[in-house]
C-alpha positions in Angstrom: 115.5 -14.2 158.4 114.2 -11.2 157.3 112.5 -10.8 153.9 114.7 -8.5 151.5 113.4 -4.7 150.9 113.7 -3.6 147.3 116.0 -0.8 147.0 114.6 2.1 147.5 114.0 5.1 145.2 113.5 8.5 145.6 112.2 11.1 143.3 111.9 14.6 143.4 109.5 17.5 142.6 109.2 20.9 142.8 105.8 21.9 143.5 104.2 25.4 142.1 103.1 26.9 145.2 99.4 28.2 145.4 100.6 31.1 147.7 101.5 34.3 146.0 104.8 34.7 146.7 105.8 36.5 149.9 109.4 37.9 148.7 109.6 41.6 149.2 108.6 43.7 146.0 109.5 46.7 144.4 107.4 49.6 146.0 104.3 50.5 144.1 102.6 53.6 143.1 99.0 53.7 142.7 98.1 53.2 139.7 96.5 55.9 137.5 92.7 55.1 136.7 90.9 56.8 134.1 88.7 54.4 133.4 86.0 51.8 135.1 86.6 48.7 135.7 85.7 46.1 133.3 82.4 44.3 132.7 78.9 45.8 132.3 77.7 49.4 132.6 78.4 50.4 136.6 75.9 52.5 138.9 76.5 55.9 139.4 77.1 54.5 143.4 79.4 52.0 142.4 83.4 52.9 143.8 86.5 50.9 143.8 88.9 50.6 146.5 92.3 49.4 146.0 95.7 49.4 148.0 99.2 48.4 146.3 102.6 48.4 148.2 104.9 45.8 149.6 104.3 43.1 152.1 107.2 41.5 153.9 107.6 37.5 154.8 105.8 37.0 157.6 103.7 40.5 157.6 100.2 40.9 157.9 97.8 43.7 156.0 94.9 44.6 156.6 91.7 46.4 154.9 89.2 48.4 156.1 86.7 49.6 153.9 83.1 50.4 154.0 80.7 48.2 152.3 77.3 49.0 150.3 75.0 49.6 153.9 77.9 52.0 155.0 79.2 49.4 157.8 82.4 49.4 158.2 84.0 45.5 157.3 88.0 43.9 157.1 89.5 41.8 155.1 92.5 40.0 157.2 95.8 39.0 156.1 95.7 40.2 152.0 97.3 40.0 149.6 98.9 43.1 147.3 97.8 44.7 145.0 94.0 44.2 147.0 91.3 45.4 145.0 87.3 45.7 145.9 84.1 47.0 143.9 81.2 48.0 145.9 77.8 49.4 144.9 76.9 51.8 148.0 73.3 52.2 149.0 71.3 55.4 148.3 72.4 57.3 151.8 75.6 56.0 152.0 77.5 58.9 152.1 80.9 57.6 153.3 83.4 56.0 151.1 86.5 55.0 153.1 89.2 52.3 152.7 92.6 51.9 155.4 94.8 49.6 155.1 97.4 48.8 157.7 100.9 46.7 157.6 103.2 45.4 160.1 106.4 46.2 158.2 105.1 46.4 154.6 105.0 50.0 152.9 101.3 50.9 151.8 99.3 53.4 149.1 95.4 53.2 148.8 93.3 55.0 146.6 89.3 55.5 145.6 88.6 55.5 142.2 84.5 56.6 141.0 82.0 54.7 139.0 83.4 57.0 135.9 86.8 56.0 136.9 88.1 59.4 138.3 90.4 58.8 140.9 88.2 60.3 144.1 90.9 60.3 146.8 94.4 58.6 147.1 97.3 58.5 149.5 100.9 57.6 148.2 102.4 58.6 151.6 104.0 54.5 151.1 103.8 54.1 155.4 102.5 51.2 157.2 99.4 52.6 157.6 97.3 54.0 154.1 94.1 56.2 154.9 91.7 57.2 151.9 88.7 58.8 153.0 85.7 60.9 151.0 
């Protein structure tokens, strides 16, 4: 004879999910920046490169910008609104961020150490160039 299981029981719960949520989003414009970004006094070489706009279930963004030494470097797979602060080099003349979707709708813009917006492009495609 077998030995008797105890009923079982089941319980439920509904996890918060670490992921930002992938639901498509209301399209967004790029935000207006007249000021620096928070925290201490910036260098004159410091820029800030940011991309807003909607990213689909199941679609992929990416960034290209160009770091402090001027080389060229991607982030994979981001997440929106994507923001980076970088300090170029002295000679680094390029400032550069593009940002490409598969079916997501994308605005990028460059924004100075004084916070004057330096380029932007609100042309909302899958593919956002800013380039200075």
């Amino acid at each position: 004879m077998r030995p008797q299981l105890p009923p079982e029981t089941v319980t439920t719960l509904t996890p918060s999910s670490p992921w930002p949520s992938t639901a498509p989003r209301t399209p967004t414009a790029v935000p207006p920046q007249t000021a620096a970004p928070p925290g201490a006094a910036l260098s004159p070489r410091t820029v800030v490169y940011s991309v807003t706009g909607t990213k689909q279930l199941l679609d992929l963004v990416n960034v290209v910008y160009t770091d402090e030494r001027g080389f060229l470097k991607t982030d994979v797979n981001v997440a929106l609104p994507w923001t980076k602060v970088v300090v170029l080099n002295p000679g680094v003349q390029t400032e550069s961020v593009i940002a490409t979707s598969l079916r997501g709708r994308l605005n990028c813009a460059i924004v100075n150490a004084q916070g004057q917006l330096v380029v932007a492009s609100t042309s909302y495609g899958i593919i956002a160039t800013c380039t200075r």
